[in-house]
C-alpha positions as CSV (number, residue, x, y, z in Angstrom):
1,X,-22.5,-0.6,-8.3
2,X,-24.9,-0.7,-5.6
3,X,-25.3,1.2,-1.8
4,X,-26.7,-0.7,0.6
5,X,-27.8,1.6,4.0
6,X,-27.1,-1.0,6.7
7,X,-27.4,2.2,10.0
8,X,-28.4,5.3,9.6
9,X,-28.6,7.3,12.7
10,X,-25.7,8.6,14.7
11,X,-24.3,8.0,18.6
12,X,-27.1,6.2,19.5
13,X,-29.6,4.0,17.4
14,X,-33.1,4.4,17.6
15,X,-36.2,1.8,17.1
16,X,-36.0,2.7,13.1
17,X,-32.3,3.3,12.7
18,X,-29.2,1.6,13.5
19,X,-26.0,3.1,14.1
20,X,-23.2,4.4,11.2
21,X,-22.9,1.3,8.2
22,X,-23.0,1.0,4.6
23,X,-22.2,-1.4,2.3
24,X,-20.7,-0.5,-1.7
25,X,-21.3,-3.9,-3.9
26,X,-19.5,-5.3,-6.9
27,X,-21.7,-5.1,-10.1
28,X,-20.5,-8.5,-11.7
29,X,-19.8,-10.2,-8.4
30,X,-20.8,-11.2,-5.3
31,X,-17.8,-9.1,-3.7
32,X,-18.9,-5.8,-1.5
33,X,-17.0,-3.6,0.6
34,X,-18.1,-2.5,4.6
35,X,-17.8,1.6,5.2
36,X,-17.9,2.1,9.0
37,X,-19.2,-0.9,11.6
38,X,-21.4,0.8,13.8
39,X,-22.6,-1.6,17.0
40,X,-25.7,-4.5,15.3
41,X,-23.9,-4.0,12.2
42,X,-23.5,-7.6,11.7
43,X,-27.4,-8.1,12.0
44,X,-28.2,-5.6,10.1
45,X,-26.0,-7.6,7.4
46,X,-28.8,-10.5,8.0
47,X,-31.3,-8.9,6.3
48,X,-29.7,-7.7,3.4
49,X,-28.4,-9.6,-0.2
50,X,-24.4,-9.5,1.0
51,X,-22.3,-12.2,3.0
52,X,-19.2,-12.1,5.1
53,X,-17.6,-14.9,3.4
54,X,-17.8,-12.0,0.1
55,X,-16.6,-9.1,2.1
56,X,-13.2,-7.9,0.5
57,X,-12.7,-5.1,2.4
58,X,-13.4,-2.8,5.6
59,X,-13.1,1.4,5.1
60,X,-13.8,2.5,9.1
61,X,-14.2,6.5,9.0
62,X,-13.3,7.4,12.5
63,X,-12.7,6.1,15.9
64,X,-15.7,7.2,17.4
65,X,-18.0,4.2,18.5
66,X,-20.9,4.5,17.0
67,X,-18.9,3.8,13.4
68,X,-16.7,0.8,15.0
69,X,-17.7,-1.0,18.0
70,X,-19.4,-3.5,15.9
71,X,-15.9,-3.9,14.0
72,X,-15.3,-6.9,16.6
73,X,-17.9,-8.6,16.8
74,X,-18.2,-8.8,13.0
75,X,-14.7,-10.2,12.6
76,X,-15.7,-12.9,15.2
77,X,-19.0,-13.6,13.2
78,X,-17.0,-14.3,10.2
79,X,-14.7,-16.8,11.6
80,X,-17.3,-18.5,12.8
81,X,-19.3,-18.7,9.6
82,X,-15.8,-20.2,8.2
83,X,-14.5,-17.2,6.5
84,X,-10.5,-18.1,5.5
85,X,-9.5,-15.5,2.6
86,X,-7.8,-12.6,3.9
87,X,-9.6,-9.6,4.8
88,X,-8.2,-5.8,4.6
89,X,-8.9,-3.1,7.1
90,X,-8.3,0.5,6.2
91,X,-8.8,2.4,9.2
92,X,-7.4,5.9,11.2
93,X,-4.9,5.1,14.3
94,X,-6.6,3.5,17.0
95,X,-8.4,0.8,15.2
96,X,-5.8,-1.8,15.0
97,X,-4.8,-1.2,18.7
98,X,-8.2,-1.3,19.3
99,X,-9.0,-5.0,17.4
100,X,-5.6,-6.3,18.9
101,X,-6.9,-5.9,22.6
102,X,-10.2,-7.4,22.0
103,X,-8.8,-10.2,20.6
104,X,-6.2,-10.9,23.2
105,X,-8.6,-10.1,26.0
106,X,-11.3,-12.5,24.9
107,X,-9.5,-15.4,23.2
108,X,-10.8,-14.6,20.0
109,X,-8.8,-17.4,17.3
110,X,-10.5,-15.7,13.7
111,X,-8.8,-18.7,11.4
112,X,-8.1,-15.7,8.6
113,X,-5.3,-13.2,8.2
114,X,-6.3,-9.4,8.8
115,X,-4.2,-6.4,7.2
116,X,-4.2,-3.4,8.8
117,X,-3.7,0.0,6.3
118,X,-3.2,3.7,7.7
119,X,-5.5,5.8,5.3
120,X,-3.5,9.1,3.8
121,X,-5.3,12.1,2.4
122,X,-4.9,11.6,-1.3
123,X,-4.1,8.0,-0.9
124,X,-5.2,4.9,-2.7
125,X,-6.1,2.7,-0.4
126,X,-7.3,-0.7,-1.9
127,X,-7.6,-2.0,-5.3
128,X,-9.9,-4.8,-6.8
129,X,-10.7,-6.6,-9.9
130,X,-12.9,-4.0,-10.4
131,X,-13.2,-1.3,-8.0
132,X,-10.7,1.3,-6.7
133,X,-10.8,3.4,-3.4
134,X,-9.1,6.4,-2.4
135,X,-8.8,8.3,0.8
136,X,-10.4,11.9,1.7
137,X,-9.0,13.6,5.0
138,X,-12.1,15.8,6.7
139,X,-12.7,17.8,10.0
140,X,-13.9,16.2,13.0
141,X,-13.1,15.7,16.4
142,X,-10.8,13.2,15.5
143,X,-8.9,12.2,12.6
144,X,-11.8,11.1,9.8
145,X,-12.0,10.1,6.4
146,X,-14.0,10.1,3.3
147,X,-13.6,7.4,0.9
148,X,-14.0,7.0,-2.8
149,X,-15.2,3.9,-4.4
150,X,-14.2,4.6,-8.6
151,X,-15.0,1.5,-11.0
152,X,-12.1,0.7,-12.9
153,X,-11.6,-1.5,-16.1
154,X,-14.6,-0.3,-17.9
155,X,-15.6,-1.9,-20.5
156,X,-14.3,-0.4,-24.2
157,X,-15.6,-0.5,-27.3
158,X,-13.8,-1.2,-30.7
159,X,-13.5,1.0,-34.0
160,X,-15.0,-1.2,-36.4
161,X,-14.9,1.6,-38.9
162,X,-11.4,2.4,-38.4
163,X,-10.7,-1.5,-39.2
164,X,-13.0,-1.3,-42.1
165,X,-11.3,1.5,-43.4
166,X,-7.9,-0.4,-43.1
167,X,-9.5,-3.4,-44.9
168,X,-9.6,-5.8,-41.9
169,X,-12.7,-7.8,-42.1
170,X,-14.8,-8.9,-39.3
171,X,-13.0,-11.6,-37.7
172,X,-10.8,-13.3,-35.0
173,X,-8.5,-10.6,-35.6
174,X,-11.2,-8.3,-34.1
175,X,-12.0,-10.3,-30.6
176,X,-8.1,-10.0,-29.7
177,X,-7.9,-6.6,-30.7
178,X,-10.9,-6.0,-28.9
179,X,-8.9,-7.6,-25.5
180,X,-6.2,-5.0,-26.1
181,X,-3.9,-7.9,-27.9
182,X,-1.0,-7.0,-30.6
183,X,-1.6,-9.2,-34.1
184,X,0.3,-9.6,-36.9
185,X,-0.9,-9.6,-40.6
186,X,0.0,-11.3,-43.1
187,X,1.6,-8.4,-44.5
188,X,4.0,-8.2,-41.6
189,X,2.4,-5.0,-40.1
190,X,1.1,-4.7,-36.5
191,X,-1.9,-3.5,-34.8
192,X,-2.4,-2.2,-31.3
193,X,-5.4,-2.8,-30.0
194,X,-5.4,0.1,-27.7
195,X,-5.1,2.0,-31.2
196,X,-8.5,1.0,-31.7
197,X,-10.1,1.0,-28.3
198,X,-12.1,4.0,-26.7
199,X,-13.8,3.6,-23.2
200,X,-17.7,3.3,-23.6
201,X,-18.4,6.0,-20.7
202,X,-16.9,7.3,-18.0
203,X,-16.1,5.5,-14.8
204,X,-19.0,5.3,-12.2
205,X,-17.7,6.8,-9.2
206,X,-19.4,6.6,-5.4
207,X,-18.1,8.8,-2.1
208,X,-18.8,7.9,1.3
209,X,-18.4,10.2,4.7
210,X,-17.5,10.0,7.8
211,X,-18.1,12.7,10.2
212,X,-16.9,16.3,8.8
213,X,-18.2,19.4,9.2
214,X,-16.3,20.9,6.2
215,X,-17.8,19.9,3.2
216,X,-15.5,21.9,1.1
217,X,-12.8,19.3,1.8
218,X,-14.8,17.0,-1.0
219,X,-14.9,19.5,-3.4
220,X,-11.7,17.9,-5.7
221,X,-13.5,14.4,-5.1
222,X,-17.0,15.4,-6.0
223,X,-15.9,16.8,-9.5
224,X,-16.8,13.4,-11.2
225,X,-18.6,11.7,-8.6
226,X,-21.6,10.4,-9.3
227,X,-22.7,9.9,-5.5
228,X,-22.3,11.8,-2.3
229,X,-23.1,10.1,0.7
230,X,-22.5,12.8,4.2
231,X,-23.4,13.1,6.6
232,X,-26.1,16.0,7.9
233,X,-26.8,15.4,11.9
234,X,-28.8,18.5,11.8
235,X,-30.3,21.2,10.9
236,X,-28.8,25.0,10.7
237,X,-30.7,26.0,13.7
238,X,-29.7,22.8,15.6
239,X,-26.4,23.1,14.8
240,X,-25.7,26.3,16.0
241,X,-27.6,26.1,19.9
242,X,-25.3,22.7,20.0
243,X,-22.2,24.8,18.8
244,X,-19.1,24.1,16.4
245,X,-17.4,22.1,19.0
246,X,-19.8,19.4,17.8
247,X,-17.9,19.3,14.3
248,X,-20.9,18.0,12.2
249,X,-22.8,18.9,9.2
250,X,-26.1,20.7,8.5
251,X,-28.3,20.2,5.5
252,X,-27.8,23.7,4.7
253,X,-24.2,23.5,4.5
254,X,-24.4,20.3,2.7
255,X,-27.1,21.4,0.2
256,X,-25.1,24.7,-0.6
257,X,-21.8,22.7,-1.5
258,X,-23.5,20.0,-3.6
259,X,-25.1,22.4,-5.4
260,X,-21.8,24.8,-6.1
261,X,-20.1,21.9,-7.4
262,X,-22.8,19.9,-8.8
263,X,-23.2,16.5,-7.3
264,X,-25.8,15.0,-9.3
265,X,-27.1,12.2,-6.8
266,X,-26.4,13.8,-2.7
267,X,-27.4,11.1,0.0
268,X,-28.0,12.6,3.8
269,X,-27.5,10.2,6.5
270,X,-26.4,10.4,10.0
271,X,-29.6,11.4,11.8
272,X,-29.6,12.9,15.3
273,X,-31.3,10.4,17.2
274,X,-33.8,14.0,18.2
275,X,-35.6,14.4,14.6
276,X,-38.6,11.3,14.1
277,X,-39.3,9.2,11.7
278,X,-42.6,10.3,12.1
279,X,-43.6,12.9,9.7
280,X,-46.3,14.3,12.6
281,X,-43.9,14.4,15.3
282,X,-42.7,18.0,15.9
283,X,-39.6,17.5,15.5
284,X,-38.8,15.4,12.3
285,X,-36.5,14.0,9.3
286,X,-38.2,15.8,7.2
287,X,-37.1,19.1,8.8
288,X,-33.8,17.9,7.1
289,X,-35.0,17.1,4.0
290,X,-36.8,19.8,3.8
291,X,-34.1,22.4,4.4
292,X,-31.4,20.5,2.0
293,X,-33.9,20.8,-0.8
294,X,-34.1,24.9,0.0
295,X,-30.6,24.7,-1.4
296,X,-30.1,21.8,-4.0
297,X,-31.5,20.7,-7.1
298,X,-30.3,17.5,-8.0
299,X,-31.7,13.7,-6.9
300,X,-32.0,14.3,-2.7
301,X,-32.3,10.9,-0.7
302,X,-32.6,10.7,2.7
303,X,-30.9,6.8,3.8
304,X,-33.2,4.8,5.8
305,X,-32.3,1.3,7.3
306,X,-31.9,-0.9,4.4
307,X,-32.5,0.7,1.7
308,X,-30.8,-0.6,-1.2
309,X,-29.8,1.5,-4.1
310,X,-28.1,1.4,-7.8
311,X,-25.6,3.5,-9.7
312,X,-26.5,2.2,-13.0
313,X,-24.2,2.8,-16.4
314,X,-25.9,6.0,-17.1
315,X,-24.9,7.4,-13.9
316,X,-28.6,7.3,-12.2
317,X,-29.0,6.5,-9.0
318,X,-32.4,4.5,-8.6
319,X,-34.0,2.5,-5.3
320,X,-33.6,-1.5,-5.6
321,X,-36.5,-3.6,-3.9
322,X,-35.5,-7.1,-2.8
């Protein structure tokens, strides 16, 4: 599974960061899924390994622009580039509304069918070949979401020395009892293959953030997830002179919870436009970084624009270079 960072900053982009995106890709296929579609999304999607002709599904977070106004535009782009396969949208009230008036307002004709879903707290909301993805409610503003990307249908692994023990010799009978088949014997018996299948390792699971500023809402999500991806907007200090009316995260609050339930791999994005890239400026990222590290332990990444990264089968989460 692999995390693309396609806009990193939040209301407004800046000359290093784009606006709220990211993209969650397939392992064995060319298939990816869109999180939020902040405004330049689509160019963004230029310079990274992923098409729109692949895309197999849109998760927007919230209503709030600066993860959505590039929702139509995208959808346009894809037509264009002669997408025809269906495409899903999971997305809060608003978004479908918001799609249908753009479309009638500037004769858009897309030439593929578009399926709006509701997202639930709790909820499945999509299922792949190979990938699964639930719903998180959080606190915002407005009505936002979390969502969890779990691998299903991973790959099992056969008890040879069970089959030994039973006398069944290497064989054909083995590869269909290794595909979960029933097979006869000569003898007249029968055997299961799911008697002799046990899953390699545990699913590899990935959740991405919208706006909240109530991490404690992940906490049942995070137990086996190998990936949080929140957003921190600020610092403490910033957070309180811009006051809870705001309804965003710190990296102190975010730190504090990863740690308490023991996210392995955290991910802060969603930058106030205010702290620099520059590590000399006086006000910089690295104020954030900084401050989530006084309270967590495990892998800290701050996103930038682009970056690319992989949850590999041993549940590390390592930077890609293409």
């Amino acid at each position: 599974m692999e995390t693309i960072f396609l806009g990193t900053s939040s209301g407004t982009p800046t000359k290093t960061r784009n606006v709220s995106a990211y993209a969650v890709s397939e392992e064995q296929s060319k298939g990816w899924y869109l999180i939020d579609c902040g405004e330049g999304t689509q160019h963004r999607i230029l310079h990274a390994p992923v098409s729109l002709l692949n895309l197999r599904a849109i998760f927007i977070t919230h209503v709030h622009g600066d993860h959505c106004y590039g929702l139509p535009g995208l959808v346009a782009s894809a037509g264009m580039l002669g997408r025809t396969a269906p495409l899903i949208i999971v997305a809060p009230k608003g978004i479908q509304e918001l799609m249908q008036a753009v479309m009638i307002n500037t004769d858009l004709h897309i030439g593929y069918e578009i399926t709006y879903v509701l997202p639930e707290d709790g909820m499945e909301v999509f299922q792949g070949a190979s990938t699964s993805v639930s719903a998180i409610a959080l606190s915002h503003r407005v009505e936002s979401y979390g969502y969890k990307f779990t691998e299903i249908n991973v790959e099992s692994t056969l008890d040879t020395i069970k089959l030994e023990e039973l006398g069944i010799e290497k064989g054909p009978l083995w590869g269909k009892l290794k595909k979960g088949e029933i097979v006869q014997l000569e003898n007249g018996n029968k055997l299961y293959g799911a008697d002799f299948l046990s899953v390699a390792r545990k699913p590899r699971s990935i959740v991405v953030c919208g706006d909240n500023d109530t991490p404690e809402l992940l906490a049942e999500a995070c137990v086996d997830a190998d990936v949080l991806i929140h957003e921190s907007t600020y610092t403490e200090d910033v957070l309180l002179q811009v006051g809870p009316s705001v309804q965003h995260c710190s990296a102190e609050r975010l730190g504090k919870f990863a740690e308490r339930v023991g996210v392995k791999n955290l991910v802060l994005t969603h930058f106030s436009a205010r702290y620099s890239d520059n590590e000399n400026a006086k006000v910089s990222v690295n104020m954030i970084r900084n401050e989530a590290k006084q309270h967590y332990s495990g892998n800290l990444i701050l996103a930038e624009d682009l970056g690319v990264y992989e949850l590999n089968r041993r549940s590390e989460y390592v930077s890609l270079k293409y």
